[in-house]
N, C-alpha and C positions, 0 to 999 in steps of 0.2 A: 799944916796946910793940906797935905794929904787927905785927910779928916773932914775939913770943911769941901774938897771937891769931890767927895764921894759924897757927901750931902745935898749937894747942889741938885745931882740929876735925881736922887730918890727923893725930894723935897717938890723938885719941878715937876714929876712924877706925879706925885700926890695932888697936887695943883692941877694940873692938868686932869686929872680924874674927876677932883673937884668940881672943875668948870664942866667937863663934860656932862655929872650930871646933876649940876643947878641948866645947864643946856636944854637938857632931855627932858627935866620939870616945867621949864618952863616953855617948851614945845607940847607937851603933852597936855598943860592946862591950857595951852591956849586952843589946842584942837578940841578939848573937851568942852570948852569955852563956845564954840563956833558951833559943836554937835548939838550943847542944849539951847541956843540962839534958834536955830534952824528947826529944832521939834517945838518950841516955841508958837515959830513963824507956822511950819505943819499943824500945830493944833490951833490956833487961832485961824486960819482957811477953812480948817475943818467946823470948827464953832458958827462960820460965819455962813456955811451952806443949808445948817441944821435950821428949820423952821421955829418960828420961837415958842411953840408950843413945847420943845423935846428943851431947851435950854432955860425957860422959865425958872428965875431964881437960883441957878446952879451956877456956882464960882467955879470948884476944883475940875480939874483939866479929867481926872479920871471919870468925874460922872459926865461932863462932855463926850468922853470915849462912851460911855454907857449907853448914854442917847444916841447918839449916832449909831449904835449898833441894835439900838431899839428901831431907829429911822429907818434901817435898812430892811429891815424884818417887816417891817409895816408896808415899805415899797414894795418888799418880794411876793405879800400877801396880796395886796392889791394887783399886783403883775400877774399873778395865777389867776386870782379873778375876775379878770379882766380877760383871760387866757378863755376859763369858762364860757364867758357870754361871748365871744368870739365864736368859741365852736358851734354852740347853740345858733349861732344868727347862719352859720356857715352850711349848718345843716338843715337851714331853712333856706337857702337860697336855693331862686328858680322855683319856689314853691306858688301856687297860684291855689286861692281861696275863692269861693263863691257866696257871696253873704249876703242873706236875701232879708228887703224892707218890709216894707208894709207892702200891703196892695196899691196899685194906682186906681184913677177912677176906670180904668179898661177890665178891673179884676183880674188883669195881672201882674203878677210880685215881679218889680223890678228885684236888678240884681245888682250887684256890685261886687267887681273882680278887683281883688289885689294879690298884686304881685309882689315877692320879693325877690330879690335876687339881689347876688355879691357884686362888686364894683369894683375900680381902683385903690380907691380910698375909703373904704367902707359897705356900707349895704345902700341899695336903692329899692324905697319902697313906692309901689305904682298903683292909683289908685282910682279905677273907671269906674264911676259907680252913677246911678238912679239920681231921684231931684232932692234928695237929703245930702247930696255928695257935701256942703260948707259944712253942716254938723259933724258927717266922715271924720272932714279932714282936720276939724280944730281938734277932736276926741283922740284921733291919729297920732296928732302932735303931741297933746297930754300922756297919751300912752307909751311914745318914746321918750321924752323928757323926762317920765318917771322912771324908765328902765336905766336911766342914766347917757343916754345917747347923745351925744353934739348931734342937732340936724345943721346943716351945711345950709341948703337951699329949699324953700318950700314953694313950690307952685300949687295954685287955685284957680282950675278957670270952668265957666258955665256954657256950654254949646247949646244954642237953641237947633231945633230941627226944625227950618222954615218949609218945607216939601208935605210936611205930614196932616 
């Protein structure tokens, strides 16, 4: 009997080691379980930010990383350039032009002042000009809308001189 209770506690012993680590396995897979659940979740958020030009036809999650690091490179490119035409318009501001038409029937060349200058929210361009001023200002518009500019508000208006 001696024999079998000295067996008892190194038998229970080994049990106990046992269980602790089918324990430890089965803690471990299950956090490992939860980690690749949640980059999962992380990579499908990410997939679903990416424009579908940069995900077109691509399944595996690595060329989704791919894109997405192409996408960022594209925005950072664009943000410099954007940076660019900023400076540019900044160091036109407060600038005033003198741009002269044709003659009138007096044989004198009307003029036409525009102003630029920086704003709140952008640039403000001003534009006092002679009796071609609608031509001006549709050719105005075409020439920001080409530079890529949002115009916000555009006014047009015709002042007669009743005194002259």
């Amino acid at each position: 009997m001696a024999k079998s209770q000295r067996r008892e506690p190194v038998s229970s012993c080994k049990d106990k080691t046992t269980v602790d680590d089918h324990t430890k396995r089965i803690l471990h897979r299950d956090i490992e379980r939860q980690r690749r659940q949640e980059m999962t979740n992380l990579c499908t958020s990410l997939r679903n930010l990416l424009p579908l030009e940069y995900i077109k036809g691509k399944r595996a999650i690595s060329d989704h990383m791919q894109e997405a690091v192409n996408h960022i490179k594209d925005l950072e490119k664009k943000i410099e350039e954007l940076g660019i035409k900023r400076d540019e318009l900044k160091n036109l501001s407060n600038l005033r032009v003198l741009v002269s038409n044709r003659e009138n029937s007096n044989g004198c060349a009307p003029t036409c002042e525009v102003m630029i200058r920086s704003c709140l929210v952008g640039v403000e361009v001003v534009i006092n000009g002679g009796f071609e001023e609608q031509f001006l200002h549709s050719r105005m518009m075409q020439v920001l809308l080409k530079e890529g500019l949002n115009v916000i508000n555009s006014v047009s208006a015709k002042v007669i001189n009743l005194f002259s």
